[in-house]
ZATOR-860603 format. One line per 3 residues: number of its first residue (from 1); their letters; for each residue x, y, z of N, C-alpha, C. Coordinates in Angstrom, 1 decimal, padded with zeros to 4 digits. Example, Ala and Ser with C-alpha at 12.3 -4.5 7.8 and 13.67 -1.06 7.14 Angstrom:
1) AS) 013.2 -005.7 007.8 012.3 -004.5 007.8 013.2 -003.3 007.8  012.8 -002.2 007.1 013.7 -001.1 007.1 012.9 000.0 007.9
% end
This chain:
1) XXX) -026.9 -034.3 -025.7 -028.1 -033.7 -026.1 -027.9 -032.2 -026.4  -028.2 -031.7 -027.5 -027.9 -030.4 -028.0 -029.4 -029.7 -027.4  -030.2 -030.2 -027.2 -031.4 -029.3 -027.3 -032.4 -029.6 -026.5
4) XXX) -032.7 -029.0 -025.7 -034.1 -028.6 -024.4 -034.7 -028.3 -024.6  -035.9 -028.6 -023.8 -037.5 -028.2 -023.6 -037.6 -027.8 -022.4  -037.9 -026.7 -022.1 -038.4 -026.2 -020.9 -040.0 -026.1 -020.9
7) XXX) -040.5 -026.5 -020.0 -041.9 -026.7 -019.8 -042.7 -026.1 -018.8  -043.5 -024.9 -019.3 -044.1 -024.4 -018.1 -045.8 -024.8 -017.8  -046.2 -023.9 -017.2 -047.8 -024.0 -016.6 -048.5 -024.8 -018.4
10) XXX) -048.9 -026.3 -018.0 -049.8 -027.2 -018.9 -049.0 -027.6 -019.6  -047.7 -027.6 -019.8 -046.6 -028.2 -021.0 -046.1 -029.5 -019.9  -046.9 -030.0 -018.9 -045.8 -031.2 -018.2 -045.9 -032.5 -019.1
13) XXX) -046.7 -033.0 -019.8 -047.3 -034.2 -020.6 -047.5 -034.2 -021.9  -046.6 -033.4 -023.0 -046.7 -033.1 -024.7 -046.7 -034.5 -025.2  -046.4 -035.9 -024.8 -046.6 -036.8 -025.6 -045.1 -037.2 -026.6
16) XXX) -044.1 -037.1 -025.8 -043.3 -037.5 -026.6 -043.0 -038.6 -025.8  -041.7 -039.6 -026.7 -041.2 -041.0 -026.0 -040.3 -040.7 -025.1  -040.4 -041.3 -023.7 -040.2 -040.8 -022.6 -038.7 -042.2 -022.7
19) XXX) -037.6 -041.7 -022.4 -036.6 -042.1 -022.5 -035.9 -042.9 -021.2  -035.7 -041.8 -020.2 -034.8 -042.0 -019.3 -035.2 -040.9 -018.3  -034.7 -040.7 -017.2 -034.6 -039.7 -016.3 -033.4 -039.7 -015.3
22) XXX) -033.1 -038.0 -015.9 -031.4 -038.0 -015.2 -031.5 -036.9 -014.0  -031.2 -037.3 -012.6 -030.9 -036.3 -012.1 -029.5 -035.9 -011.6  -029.4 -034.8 -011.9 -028.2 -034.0 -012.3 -028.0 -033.2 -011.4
25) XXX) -026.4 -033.2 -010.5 -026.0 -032.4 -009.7 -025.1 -031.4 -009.7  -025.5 -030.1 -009.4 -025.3 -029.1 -009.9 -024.9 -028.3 -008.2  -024.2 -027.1 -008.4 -023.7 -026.2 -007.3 -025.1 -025.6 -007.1
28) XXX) -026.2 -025.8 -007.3 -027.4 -025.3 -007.1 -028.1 -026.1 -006.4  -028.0 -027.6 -006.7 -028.7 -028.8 -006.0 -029.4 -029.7 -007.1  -029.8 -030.5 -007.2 -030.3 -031.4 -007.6 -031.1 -031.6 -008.9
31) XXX) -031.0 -031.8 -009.8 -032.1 -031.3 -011.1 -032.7 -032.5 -011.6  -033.9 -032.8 -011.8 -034.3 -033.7 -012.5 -034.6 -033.1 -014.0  -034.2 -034.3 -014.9 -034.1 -034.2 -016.4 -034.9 -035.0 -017.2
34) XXX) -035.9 -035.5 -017.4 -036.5 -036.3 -018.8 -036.1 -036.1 -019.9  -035.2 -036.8 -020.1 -034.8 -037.5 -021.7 -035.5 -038.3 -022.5  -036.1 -037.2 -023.4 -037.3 -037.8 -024.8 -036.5 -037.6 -026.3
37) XXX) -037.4 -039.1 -026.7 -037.0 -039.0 -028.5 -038.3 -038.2 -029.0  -037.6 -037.4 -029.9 -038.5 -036.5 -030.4 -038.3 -036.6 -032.3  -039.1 -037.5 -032.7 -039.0 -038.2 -034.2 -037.4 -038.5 -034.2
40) XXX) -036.6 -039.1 -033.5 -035.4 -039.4 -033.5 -034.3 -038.6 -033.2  -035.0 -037.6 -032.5 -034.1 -036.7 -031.7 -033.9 -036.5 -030.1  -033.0 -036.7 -029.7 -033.0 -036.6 -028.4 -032.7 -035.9 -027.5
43) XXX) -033.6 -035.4 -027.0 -034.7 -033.9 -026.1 -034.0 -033.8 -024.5  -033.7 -033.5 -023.8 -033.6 -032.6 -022.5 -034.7 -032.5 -022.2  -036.0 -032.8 -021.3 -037.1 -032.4 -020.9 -037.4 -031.8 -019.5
46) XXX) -037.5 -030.2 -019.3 -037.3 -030.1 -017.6 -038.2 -029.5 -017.1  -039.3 -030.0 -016.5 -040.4 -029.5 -015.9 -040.1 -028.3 -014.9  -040.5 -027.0 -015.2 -040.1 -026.1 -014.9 -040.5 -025.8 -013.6
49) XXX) -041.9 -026.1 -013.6 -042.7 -025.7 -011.8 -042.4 -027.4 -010.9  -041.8 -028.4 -011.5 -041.7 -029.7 -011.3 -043.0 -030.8 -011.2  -042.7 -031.8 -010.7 -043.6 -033.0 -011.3 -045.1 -032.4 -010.4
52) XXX) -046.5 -032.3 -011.0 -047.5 -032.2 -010.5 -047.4 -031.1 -010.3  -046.8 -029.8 -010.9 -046.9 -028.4 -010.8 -047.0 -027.9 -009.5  -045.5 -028.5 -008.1 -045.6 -028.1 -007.5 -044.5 -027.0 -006.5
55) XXX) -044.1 -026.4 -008.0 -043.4 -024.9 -007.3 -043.7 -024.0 -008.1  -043.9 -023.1 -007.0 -044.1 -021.5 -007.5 -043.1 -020.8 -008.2  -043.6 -019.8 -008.9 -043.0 -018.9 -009.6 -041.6 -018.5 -009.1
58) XXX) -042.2 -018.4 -007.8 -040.6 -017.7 -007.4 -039.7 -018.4 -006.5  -039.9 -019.6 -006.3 -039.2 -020.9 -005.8 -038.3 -022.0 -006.5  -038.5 -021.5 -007.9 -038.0 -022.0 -009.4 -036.6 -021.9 -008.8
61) XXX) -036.0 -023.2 -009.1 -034.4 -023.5 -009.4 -033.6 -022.9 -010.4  -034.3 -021.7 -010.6 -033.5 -020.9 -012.0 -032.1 -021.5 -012.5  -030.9 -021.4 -011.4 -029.5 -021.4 -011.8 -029.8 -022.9 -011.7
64) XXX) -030.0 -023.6 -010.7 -030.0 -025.1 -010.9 -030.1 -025.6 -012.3  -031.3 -025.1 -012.9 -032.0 -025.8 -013.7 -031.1 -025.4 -015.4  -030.6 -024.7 -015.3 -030.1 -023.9 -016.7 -028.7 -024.2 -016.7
67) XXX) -028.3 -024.7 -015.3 -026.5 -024.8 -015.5 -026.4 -027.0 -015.6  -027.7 -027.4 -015.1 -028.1 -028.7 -015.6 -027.8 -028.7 -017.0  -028.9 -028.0 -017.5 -028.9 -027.9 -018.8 -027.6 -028.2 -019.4
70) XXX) -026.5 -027.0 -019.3 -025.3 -026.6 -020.0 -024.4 -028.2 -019.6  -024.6 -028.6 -018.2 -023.6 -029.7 -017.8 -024.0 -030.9 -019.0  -025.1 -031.2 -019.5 -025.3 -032.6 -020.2 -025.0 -031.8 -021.5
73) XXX) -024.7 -030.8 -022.2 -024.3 -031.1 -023.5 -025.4 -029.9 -024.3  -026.2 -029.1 -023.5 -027.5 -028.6 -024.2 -026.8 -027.2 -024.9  -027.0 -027.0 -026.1 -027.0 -025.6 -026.6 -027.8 -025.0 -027.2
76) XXX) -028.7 -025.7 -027.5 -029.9 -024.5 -027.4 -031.3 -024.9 -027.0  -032.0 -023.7 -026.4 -033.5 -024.2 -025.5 -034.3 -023.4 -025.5  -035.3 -024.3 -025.8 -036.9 -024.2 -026.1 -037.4 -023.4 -025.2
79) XXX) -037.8 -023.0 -024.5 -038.7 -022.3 -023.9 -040.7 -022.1 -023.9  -041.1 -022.7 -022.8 -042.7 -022.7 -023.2 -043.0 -021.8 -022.2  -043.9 -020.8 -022.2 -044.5 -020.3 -020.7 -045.9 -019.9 -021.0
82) XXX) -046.9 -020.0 -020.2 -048.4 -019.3 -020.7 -048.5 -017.8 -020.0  -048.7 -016.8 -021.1 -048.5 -015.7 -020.6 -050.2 -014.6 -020.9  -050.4 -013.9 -019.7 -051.3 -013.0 -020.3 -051.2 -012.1 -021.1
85) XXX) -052.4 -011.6 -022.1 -052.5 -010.5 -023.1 -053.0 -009.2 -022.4  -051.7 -008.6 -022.4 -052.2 -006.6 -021.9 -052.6 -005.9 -023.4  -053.2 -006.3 -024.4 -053.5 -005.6 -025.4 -054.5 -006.4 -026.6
88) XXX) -055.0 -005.9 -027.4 -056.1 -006.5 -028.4 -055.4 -006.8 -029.4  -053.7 -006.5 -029.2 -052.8 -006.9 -030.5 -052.7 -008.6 -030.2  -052.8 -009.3 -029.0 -052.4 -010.7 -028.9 -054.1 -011.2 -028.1
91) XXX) -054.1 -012.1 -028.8 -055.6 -013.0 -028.6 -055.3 -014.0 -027.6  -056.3 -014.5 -026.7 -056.4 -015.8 -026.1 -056.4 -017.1 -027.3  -055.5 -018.2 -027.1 -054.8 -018.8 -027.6 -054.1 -018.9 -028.8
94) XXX) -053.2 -017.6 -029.1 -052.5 -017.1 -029.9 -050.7 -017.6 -029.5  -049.7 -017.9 -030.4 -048.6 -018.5 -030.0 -047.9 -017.2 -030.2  -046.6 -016.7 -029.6 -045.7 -015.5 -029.9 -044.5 -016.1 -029.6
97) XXX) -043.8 -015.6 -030.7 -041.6 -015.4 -030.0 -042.0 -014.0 -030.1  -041.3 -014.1 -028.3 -041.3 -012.9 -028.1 -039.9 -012.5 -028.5  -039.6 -010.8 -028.1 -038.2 -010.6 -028.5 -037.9 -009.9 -027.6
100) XXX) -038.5 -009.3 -027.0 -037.8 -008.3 -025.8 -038.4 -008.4 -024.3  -037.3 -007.8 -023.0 -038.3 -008.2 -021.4 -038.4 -006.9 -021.0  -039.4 -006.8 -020.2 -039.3 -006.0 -019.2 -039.5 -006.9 -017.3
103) XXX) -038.5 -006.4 -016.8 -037.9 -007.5 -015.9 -038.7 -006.5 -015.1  -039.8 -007.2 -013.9 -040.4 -006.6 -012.8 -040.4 -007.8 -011.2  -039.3 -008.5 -011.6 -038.8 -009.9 -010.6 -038.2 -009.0 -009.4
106) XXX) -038.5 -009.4 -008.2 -037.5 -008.7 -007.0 -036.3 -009.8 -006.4  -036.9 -011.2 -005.8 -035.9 -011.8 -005.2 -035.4 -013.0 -005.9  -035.1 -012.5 -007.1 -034.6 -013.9 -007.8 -033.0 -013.3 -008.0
109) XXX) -032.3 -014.2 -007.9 -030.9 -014.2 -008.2 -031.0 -014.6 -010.2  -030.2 -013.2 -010.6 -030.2 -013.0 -011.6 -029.0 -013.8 -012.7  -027.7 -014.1 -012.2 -026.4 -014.4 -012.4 -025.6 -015.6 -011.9
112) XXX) -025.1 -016.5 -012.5 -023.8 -016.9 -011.8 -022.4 -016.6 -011.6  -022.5 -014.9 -011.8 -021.1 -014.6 -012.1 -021.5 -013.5 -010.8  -021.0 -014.1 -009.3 -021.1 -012.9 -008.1 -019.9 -012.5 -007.6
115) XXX) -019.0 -012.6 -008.2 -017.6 -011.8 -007.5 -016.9 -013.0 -007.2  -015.7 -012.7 -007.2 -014.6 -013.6 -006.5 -014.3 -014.7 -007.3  -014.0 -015.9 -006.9 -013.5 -016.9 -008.0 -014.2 -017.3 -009.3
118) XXX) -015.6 -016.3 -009.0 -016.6 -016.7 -010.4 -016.4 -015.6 -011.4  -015.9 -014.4 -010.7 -015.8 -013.4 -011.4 -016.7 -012.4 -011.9  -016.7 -011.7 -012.8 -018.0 -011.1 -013.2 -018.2 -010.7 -014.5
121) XXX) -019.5 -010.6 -014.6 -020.2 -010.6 -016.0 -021.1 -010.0 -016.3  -020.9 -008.5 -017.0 -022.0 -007.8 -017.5 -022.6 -008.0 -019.4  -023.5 -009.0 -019.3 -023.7 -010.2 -020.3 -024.7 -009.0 -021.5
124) XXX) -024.1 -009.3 -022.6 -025.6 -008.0 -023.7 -026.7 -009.0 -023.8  -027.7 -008.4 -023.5 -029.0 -009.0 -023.5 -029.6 -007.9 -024.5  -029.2 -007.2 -026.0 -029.5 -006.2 -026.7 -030.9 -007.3 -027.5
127) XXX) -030.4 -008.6 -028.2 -031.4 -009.4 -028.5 -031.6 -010.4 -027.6  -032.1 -009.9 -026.4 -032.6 -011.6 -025.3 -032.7 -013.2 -025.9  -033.3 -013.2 -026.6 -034.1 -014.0 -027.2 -033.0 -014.6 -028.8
130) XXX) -032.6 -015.8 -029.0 -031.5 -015.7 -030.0 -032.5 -015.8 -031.2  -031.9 -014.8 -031.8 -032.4 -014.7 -033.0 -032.9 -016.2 -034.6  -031.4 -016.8 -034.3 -031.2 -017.8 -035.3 -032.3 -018.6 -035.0
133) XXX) -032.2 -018.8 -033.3 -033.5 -019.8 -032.9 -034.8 -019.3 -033.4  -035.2 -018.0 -032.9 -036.3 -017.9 -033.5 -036.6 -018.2 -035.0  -036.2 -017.8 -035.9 -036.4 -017.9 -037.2 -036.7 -019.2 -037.5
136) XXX) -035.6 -019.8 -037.1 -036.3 -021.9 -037.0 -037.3 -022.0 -036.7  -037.8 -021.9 -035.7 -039.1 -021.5 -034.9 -040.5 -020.9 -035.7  -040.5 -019.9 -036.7 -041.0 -019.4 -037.4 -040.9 -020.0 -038.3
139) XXX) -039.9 -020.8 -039.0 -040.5 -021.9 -040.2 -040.9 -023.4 -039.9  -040.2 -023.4 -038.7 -041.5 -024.7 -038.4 -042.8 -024.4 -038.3  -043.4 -023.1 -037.9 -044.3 -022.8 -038.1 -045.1 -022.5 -039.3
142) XXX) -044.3 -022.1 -040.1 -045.0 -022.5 -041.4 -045.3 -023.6 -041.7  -044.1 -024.5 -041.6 -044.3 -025.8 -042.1 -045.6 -026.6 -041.9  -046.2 -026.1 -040.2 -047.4 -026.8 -040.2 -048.8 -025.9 -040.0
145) XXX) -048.5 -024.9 -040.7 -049.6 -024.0 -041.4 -049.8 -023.2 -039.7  -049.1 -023.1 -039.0 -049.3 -022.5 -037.9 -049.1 -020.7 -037.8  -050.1 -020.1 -037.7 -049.9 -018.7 -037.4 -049.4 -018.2 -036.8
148) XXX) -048.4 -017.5 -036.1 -047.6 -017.1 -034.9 -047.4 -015.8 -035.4  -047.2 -014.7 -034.1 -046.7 -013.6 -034.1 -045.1 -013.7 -033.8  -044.6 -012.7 -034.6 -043.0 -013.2 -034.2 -042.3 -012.3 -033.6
151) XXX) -042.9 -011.4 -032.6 -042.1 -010.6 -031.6 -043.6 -009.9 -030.4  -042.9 -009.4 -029.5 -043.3 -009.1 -028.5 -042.8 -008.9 -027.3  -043.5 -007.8 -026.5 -042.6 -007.5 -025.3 -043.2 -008.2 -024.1
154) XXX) -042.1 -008.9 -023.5 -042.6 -010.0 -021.8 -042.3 -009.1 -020.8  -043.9 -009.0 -020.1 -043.3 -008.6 -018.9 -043.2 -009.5 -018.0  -042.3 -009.8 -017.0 -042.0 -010.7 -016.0 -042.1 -010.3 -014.7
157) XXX) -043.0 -010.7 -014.0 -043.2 -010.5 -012.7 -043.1 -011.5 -011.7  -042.9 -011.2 -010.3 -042.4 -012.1 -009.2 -043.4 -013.1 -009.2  -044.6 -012.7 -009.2 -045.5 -014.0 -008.7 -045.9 -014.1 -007.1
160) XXX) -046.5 -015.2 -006.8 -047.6 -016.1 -007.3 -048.4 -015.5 -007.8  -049.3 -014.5 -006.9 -049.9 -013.9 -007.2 -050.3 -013.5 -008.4  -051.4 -012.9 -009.1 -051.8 -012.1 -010.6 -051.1 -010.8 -010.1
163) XXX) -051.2 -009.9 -011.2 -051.1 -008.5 -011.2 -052.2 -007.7 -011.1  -052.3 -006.5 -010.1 -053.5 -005.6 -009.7 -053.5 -004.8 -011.4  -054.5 -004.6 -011.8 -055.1 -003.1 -012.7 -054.4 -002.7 -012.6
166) XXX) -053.9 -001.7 -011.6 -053.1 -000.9 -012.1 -051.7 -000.9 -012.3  -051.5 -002.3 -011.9 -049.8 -002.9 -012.8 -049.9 -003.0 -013.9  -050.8 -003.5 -014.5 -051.1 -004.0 -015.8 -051.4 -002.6 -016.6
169) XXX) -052.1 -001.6 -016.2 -051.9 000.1 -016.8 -050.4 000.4 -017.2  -049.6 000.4 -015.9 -048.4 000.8 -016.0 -047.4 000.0 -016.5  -047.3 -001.3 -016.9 -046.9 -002.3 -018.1 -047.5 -002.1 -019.2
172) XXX) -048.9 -001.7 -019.4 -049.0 -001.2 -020.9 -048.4 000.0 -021.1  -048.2 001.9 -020.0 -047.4 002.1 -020.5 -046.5 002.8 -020.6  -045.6 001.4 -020.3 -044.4 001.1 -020.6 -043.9 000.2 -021.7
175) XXX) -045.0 -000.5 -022.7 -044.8 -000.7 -023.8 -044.4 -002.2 -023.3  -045.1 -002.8 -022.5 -045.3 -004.1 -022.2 -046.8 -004.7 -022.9  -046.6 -005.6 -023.4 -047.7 -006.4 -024.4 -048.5 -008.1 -023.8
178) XXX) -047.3 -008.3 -023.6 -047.6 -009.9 -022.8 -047.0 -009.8 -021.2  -047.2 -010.9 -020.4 -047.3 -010.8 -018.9 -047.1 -012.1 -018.7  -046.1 -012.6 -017.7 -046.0 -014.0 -017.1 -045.0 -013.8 -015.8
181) XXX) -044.9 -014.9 -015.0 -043.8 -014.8 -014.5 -042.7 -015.6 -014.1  -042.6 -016.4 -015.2 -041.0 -017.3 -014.7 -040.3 -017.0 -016.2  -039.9 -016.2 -017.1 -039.2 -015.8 -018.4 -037.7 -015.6 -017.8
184) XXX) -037.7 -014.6 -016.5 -036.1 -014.2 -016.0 -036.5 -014.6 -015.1  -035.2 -015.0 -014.4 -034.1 -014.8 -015.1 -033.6 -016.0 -016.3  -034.2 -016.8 -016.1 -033.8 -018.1 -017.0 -033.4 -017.5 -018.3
187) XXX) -034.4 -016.8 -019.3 -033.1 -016.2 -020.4 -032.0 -015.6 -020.4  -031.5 -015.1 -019.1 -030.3 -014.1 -018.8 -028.9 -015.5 -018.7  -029.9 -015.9 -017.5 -028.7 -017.3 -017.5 -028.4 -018.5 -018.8
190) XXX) -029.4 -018.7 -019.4 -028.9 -019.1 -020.6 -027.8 -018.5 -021.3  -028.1 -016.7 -021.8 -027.2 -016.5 -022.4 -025.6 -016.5 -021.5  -025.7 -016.5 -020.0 -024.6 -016.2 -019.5 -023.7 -017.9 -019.4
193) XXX) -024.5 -018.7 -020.1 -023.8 -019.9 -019.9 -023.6 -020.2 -021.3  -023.9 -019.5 -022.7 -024.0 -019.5 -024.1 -024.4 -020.5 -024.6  -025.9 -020.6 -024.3 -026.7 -021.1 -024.8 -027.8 -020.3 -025.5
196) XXX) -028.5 -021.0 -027.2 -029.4 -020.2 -027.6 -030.7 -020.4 -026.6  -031.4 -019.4 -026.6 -032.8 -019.6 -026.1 -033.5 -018.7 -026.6  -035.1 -019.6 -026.6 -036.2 -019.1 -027.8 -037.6 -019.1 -026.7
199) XXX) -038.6 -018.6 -026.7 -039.7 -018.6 -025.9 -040.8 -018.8 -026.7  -041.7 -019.4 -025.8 -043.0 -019.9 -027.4 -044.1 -019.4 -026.1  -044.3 -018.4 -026.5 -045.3 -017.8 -025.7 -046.3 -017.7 -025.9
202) XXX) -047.8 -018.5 -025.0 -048.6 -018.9 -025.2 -049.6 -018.4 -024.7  -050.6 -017.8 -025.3 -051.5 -016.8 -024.7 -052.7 -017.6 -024.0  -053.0 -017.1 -022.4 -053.9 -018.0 -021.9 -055.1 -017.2 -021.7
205) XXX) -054.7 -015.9 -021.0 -056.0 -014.8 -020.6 -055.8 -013.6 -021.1  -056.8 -012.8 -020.8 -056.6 -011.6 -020.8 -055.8 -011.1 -019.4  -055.1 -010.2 -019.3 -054.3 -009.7 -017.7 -055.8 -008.6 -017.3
208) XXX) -055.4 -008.5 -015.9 -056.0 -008.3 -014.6 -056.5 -006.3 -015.6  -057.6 -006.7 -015.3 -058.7 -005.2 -015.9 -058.6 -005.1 -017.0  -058.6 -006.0 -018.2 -058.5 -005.7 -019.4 -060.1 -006.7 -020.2
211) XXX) -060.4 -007.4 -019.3 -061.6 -008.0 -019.3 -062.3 -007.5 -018.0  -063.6 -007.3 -017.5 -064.3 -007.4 -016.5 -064.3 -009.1 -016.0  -063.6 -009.8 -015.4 -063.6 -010.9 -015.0 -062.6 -011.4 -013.9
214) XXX) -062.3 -012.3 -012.5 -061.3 -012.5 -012.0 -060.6 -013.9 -012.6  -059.2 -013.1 -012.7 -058.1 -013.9 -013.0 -057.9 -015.7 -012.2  -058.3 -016.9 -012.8 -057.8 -018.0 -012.6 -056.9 -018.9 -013.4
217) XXX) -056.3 -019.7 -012.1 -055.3 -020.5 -012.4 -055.9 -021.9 -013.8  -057.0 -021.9 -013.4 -057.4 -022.9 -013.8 -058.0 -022.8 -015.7  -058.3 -021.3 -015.5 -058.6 -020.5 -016.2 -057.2 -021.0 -017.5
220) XXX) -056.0 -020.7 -017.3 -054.7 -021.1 -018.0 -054.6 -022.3 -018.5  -054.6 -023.2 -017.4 -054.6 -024.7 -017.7 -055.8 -025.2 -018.6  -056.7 -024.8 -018.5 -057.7 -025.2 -019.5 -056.8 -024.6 -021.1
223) XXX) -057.0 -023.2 -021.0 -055.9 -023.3 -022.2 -054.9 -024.0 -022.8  -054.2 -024.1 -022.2 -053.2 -024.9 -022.3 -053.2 -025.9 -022.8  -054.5 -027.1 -022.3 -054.7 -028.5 -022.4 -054.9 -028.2 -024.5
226) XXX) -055.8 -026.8 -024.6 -056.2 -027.1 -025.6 -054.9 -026.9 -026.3  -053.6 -026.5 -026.1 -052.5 -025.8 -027.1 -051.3 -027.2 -026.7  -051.7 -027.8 -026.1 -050.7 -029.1 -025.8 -050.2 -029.8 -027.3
229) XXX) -051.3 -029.9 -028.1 -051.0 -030.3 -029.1 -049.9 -029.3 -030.1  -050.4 -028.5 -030.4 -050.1 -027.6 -031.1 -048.6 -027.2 -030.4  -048.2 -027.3 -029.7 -047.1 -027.5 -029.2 -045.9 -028.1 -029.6
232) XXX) -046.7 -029.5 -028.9 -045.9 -030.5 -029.6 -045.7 -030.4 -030.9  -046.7 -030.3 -032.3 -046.2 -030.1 -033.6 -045.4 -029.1 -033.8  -045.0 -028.1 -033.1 -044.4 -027.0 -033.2 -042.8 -027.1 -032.9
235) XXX) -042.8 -028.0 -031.7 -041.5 -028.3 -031.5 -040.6 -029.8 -032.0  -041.5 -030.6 -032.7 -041.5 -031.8 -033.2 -040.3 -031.0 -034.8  -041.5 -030.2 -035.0 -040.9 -029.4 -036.5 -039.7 -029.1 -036.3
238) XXX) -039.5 -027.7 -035.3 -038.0 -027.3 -035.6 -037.3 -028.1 -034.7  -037.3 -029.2 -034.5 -036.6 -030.5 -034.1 -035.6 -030.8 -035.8  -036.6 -031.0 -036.6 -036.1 -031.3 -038.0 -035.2 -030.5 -038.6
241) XXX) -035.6 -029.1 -038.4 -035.0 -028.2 -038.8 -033.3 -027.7 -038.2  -033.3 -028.3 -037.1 -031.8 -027.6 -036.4 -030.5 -028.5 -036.8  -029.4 -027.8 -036.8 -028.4 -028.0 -037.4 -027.2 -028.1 -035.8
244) XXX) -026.2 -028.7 -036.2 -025.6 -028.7 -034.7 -025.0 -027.3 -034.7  -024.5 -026.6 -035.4 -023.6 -025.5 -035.4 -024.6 -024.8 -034.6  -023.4 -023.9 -033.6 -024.5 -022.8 -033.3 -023.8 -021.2 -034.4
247) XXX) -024.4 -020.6 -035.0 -023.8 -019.3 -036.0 -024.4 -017.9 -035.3  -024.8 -018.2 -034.3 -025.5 -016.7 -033.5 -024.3 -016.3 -032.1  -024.7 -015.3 -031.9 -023.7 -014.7 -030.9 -023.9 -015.5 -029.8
250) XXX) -025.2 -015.9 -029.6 -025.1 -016.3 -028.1 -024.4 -017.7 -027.6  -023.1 -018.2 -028.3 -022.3 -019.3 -027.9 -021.7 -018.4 -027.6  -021.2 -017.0 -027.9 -019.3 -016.7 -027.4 -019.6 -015.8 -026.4
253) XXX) -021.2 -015.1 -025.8 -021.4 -013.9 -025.1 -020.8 -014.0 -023.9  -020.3 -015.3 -023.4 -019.9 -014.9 -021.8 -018.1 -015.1 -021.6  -017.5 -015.2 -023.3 -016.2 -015.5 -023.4 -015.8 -014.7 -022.3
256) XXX) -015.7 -013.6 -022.3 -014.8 -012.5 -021.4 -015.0 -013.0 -019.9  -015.4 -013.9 -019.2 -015.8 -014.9 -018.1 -015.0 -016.0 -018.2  -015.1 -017.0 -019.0 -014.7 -018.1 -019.6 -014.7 -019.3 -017.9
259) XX) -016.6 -019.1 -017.6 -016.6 -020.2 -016.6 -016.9 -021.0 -017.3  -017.5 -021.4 -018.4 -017.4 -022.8 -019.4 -016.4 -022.2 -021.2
% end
């Protein structure tokens, strides 16, 4: 399987043909995998918070889940997350590839490269986000008349919790635009395992003081239900579109490592 779906908050159920289910053991522990045909393509599917959305933000199997990935054959991944809007540039249910992070995560393990027989690895994350993927990404979206913004800055925070006002001040400025929190490390470790990865950033709310209103969970998920579709045709598309080659940097970034 060349190609994954990572699935966050409302992406558990997009309606594709449900294949098989692999769980996969990994130096991390245990990963479950849904394997879907996606118009005759066959998908990696890994529920990111797990079945019935029941891990938190910051309990995520990050290395588990991304070194799964790399073990069955995946080279490049999808990425879904529902993220808040800190500005009037991105709307409630507006789609974005983002391009850039701002990392505000404290106890997540960032790396699999910690010294000693794993070695180490200071990985360029100058373009996070692989470029070649996005662009696919952006003409699938044409393809099905879909409007998308095609950059943006994520901010990533620990979680559970929302963010107070005056985080969300001081992420705007700092030239933070959108808000979520499970993005990193999972793009870091992608690239450090050389894999492409693309994020389809889905706008659910406004963030904490940018509306007079309190922040809910449920609040997202209703979004969501409504973008489930639009989803799916979005990732159905550049399903069509991908070629096996990878021609972007992020297959050879962690050569100077050479743990795969």
């Amino acid at each position: 399987m060349d190609l994954a779906l990572i699935g966050g908050t409302g992406v558990q159920q997009i309606g594709f043909q449900h294949k098989e289910n692999l769980d996969i053991e990994t130096p991390y522990g245990t990963v479950n995998i849904n394997v879907a045909d996606v118009n005759g393509t066959e998908m990696a599917f890994l529920k990111r918070h797990g079945e019935g959305h029941t891990v938190p933000p910051h309990r995520i199997n990050y290395r588990g889940n991304i070194w799964a990935l790399k073990q069955i054959g995946v080279k490049r991944i999808l990425a879904t997350g529902a993220v808040g809007s800190l500005c009037s540039n991105f709307q409630v249910g507006e789609v974005t590839l983002i391009d850039q992070f701002l990392d505000f995560t404290k106890n997540r393990t960032q790396t699999f490269y910690e010294g000693g027989e794993q070695g180490v690895l200071h990985v360029d994350v100058s373009q996070p986000y692989c470029p070649d993927l996005r662009e696919i990404i952006t003409q699938a979206a044409q393809n099905i008349n879909l409007n998308i913004k095609t950059s943006g800055v994520y901010v990533c925070t620990e979680g559970p919790r929302f963010e107070t006002p005056a985080e969300i001040k001081m992420f705007r400025m700092l030239g933070g635009e959108l808000v979520g929190m499970t993005g990193v490390p999972e793009v870091v470790l992608a690239r450090e395992l050389g894999m492409c990865y693309a994020t389809i950033a889905l706008v659910t709310n406004a963030a904490a003081g940018i509306i007079n209103q309190p922040l809910t969970h449920a609040e997202v998920i209703d979004t969501m239900n409504v973008l489930g579709e639009t989803v799916a045709k979005l990732v159905e598309n550049t399903c069509t579109l991908l070629n096996k080659e990878q021609k972007c940097y992020c297959a050879t970034s962690n050569k100077e490592a050479g743990l795969f």
